[in-house]
N, C-alpha and C positions, 0 to 999 in steps of 0.2 A: 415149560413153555420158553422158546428162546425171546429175548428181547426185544420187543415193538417199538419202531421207533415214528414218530409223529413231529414233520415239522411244523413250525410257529415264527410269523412273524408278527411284532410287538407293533400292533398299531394303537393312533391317536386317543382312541377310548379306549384301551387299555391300562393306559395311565391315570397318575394323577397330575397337578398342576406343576410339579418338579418334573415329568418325566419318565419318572418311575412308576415302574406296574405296582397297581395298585395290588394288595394283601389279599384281596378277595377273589380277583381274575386269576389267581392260578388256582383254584377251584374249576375254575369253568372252562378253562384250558385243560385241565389234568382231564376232566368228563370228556371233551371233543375227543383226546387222545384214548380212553377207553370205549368212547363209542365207535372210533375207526379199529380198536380189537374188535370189535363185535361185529364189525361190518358182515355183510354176508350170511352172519348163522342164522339157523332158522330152530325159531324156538316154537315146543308145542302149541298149535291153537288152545287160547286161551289164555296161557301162561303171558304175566307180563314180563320176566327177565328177572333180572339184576339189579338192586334198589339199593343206595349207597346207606350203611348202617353205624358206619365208624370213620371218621376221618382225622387226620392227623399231620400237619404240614410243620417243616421246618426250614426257615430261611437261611439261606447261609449268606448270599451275595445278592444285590439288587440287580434287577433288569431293567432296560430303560428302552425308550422309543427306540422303532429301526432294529432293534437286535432281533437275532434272527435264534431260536431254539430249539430244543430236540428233546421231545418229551420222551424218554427211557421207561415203556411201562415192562414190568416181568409180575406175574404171577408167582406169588413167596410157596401160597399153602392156597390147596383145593381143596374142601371137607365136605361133607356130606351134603350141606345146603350154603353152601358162601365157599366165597374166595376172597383171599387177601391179597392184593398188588403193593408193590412199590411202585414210585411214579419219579423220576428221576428230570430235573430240568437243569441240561445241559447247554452250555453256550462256551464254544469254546475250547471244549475238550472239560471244562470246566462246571464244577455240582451248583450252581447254585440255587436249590433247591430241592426240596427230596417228602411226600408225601404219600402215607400210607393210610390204603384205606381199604375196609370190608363191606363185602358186598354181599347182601341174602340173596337169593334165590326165590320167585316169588310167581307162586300159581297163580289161578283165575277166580280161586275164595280168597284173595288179598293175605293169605301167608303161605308164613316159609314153607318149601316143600323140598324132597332132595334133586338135585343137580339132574337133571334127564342126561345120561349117557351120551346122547347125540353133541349136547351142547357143554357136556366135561369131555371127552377125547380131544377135541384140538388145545386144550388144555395143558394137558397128558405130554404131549409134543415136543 
C-alpha cells in the first residue's frame, strides 16, 4: 500500500498546560488517520473490522499548539487475520513521532478470523 497521508491541526485540547501535545493524543490522532484508510470499505455484514491489538509509539520531537501535521500511515505486513502499520507524524518535512501498531481482524463471534479478500486487496495496492 502506498502512503496515507492525514492532515492535523494541533488544537487547544490537544495539549497540555505548556502547549505541548499531550503523550496520549497521538493515540487518538494516529486512529482518525487509520480510520480515514478505511474510509469507504465495506466490510462483511456482521463483521466489526479492525480492533487495535499492539501498539507502540516513540517520540522523537514535541508538537505544540497551531502546528499543523501529516500523519504518514503505510501498511508494513498484511497476514492472514491482522495488519501492521507504521504511523509516521511529520511536521515539517520533519519525524517527530513514529508509532506502530497491529491490528486483528474481527468477525461477528468477537474473534479473529482471516482478512475477507474484498477488504485485503486495496491493501495489496
Amino acid at each position: 500500500m502506498k502512503i496515507h497521508k492525514f492532515p492535523f491541526a494541533i488544537a487547544y485540547a490537544d495539549t497540555d498546560a505548556g502547549g505541548i501535545v499531550y503523550h496520549g493524543r497521538y493515540i487518538e490522532i494516529a486512529e482518525r488517520a487509520r480510520m480515514d484508510v478505511l474510509r469507504g470499505m465495506k466490510f462483511p455484514d456482521g463483521d466489526l473490522g479492525f480492533v487495535v491489538r499492539d501498539l507502540n509509539i516513540r517520540y522523537i520531537k514535541p508538537l505544540f499548539l497551531a502546528d499543523t501535521v501529516v500523519v504518514e500511515t503505510t501498511v508494513m505486513k498484511l497476514g492472514a487475520a491482522s495488519l501492521a502499520v507504521e504511523q509516521k507524524f511529520v511536521k515539517d518535512g520533519e519525524i517527530c513521532a513514529i508509532l506502530y501498531a497491529t491490528a486483528a481482524y474481527i468477525g461477528a463471534n468477537m474473534q479473529p478470523r482471516r482478512i475477507p479478500e474484498c477488504v485485503a486487496a486495496p491493501f495489496r495496492e
